[in-house]
N, C-alpha and C positions, 0 to 999 in steps of 0.2 A: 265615317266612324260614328257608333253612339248610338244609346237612345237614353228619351228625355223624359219626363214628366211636367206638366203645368197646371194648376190647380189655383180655384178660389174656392173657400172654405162657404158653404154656402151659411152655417152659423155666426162666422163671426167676420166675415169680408176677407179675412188674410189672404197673401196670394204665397205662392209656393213653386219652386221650379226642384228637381232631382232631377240630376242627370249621371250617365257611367262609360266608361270607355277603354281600349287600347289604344288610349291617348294620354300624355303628358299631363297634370293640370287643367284638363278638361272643364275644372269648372271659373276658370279665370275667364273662360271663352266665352258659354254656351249660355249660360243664366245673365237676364237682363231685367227688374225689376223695378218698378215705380208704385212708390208704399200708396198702396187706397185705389191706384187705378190699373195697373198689369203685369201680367209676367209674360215673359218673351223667353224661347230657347230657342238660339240659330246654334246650326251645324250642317254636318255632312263635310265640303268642302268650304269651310265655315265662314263668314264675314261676319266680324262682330259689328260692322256698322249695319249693319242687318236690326242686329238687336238694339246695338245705344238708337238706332234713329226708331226703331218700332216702340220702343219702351217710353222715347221720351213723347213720340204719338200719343199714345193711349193714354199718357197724361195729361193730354190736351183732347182729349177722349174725343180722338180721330177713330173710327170706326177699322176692324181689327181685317175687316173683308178689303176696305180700300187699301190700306197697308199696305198688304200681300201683294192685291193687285199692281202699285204703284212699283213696286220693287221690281217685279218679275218684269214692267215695262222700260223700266230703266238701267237694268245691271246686265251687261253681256251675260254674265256665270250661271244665269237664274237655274240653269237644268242643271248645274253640281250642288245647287243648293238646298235645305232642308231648313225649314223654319213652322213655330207653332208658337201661337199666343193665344192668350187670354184677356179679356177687360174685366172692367170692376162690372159690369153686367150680365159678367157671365156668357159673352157672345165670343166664339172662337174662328180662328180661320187659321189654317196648315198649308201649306207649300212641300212636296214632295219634288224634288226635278227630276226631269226624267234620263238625266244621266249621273243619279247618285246612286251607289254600286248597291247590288244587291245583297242579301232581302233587304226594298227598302219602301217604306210606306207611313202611314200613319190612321189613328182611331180617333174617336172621342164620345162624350158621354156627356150631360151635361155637369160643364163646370169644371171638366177636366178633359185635357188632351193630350194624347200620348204617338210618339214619332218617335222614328228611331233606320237606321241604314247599316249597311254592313253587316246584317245581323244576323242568327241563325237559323232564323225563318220568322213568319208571321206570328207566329203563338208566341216570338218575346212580347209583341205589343198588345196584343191580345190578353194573355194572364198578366200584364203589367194594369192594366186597364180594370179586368175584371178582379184583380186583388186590389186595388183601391176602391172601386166599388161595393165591393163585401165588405171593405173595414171603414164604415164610416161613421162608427163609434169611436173611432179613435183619433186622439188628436193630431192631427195637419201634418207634424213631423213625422208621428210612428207611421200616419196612413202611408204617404209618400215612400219611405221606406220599404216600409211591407212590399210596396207596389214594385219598387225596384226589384225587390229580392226575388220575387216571384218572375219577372222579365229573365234575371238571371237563370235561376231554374228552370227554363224554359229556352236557355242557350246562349241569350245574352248579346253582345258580341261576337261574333265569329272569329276574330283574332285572337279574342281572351279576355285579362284583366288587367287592370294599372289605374285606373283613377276614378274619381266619384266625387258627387256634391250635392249639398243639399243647402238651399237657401228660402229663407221665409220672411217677409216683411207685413208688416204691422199696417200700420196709419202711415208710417215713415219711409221717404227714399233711403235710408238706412237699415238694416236689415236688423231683424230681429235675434235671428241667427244666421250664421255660412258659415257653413264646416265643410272644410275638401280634405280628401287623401290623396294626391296628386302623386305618389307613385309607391304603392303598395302592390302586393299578392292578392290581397284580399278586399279594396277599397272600400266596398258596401259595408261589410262588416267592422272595418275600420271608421265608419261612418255611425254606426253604432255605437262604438266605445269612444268616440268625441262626443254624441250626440249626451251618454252617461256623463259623462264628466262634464259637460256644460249644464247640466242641471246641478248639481253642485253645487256652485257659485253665481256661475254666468250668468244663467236668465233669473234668476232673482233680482239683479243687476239691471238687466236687459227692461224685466218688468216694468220699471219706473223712471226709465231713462227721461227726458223730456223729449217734447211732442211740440208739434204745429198747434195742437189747441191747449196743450201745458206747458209753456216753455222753459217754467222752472222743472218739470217734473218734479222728483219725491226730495226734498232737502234733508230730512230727515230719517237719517241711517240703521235707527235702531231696529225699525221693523224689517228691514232685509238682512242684516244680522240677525234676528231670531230667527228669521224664516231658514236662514243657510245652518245656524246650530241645529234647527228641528231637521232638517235633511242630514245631517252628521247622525243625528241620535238613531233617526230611522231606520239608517244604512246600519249602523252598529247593532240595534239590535237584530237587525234583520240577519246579522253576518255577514255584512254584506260591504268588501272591500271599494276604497277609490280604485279607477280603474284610471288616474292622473297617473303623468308620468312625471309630474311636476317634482320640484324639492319641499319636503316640508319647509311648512311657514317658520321664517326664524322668527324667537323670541323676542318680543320689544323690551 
């Protein structure tokens, strides 16, 4: 099942994993991340101690080639398995087995790697690849994205659609965002109008949370309440509806 994306932001260090599938929840699986040092996506016939054990590696900036190697010498499964990471140095190593169903394979570029199985042929991993590389003007979340969307346009999974995820971490083993659609018609898209609606409120929030090198972060509230009015005002003038399916805020 699936394909992935993994990404360090070569401007600002963040690391980023997107993934989509005709799979359940797909992204409770596949994304594995350690803020400042790497992102990990395992699948195919998945082991997530693939990723908790590769992620928490590359925090201990275990090299991303020995990893792979160590794993494929130790797990019976290796050839059902598919895995791709990243370091904070931008060095990648992919695992494709050779008994993960077809199309199944993987790319990369640098600083970013893209894998994927079951799929409707090479051109998802391909135009998932080469639309992240054209948008890199744009920031981490929309690139990622884009990248997906264009994998799907390109066939996607061979079974179809049902889940998607998109996670980005900071400085912190805590994410900066993850937003999944874990079983939708249209996931990606549905990754899209969370991705709106966490600008909003959420990563203004997010922005200041505390850090390893601030551990108060921001104590004072007032400037993320202006910053979330001037995105209300923005949006309004723009005409430009929530796309929350939340309840309005009740009255204090």
């Amino acid at each position: 099942m699936t394909y992935s994306i993994v990404a360090i932001d070569p401007a600002t260090g963040h690391l980023g994993v997107a993934v989509a599938s005709r799979f359940f929840a797909v992204g409770a699986l596949v994304p594995h991340i350690r803020g400042g040092k790497g992102a990990v996506a395992t699948q195919a016939f998945v082991s997530p101690v693939w990723g908790l054990e590769a992620a928490s590696r590359l925090a201990q900036d275990d090299a991303p080639e020995d990893i792979v190697a160590d794993f494929l010498a130790r797990d019976g499964g290796a050839a059902q398995r598919q895995v791709h990471m990243i370091d904070s140095q931008g060095r990648i190593a992919a695992h494709t087995g050779a008994a993960c169903i077809d199309w199944a394979g993987h790319a990369s570029a640098p600083g970013v790697s893209v894998a994927g199985n079951m799929l409707a042929g090479e051109g998802v991993i391909a135009q998932t690849l080469s639309a992240y590389l054209a948008h890199m003007d744009l920031p981490l979340a929309e690139r990622l994205m884009t990248a997906m969307e264009a994998g799907a346009a390109a066939g996607g999974d061979k079974r179809g659609t049902q889940s998607a995820a998109l996670c980005i971490h900071r400085s912190e083993d805590y994410p900066w965002i993850d937003i999944r659609a874990d079983d939708h018609p249209d996931p990606l898209a549905e990754l899209r109008r969370l991705y709106d609606v966490a600008q909003e409120r959420f990563l203004h929030v997010a922005d200041v949370m505390p850090t390893r090198a601030n551990f108060s972060g921001l104590t004072d509230r007032s400037g993320i309440d202006a910053a979330i009015l001037g995105e209300e005002e923005r949006r309004r003038a723009a005409g430009i509806p929530s796309r929350s399916f939340a309840t309005a805020l009740a009255k204090s």
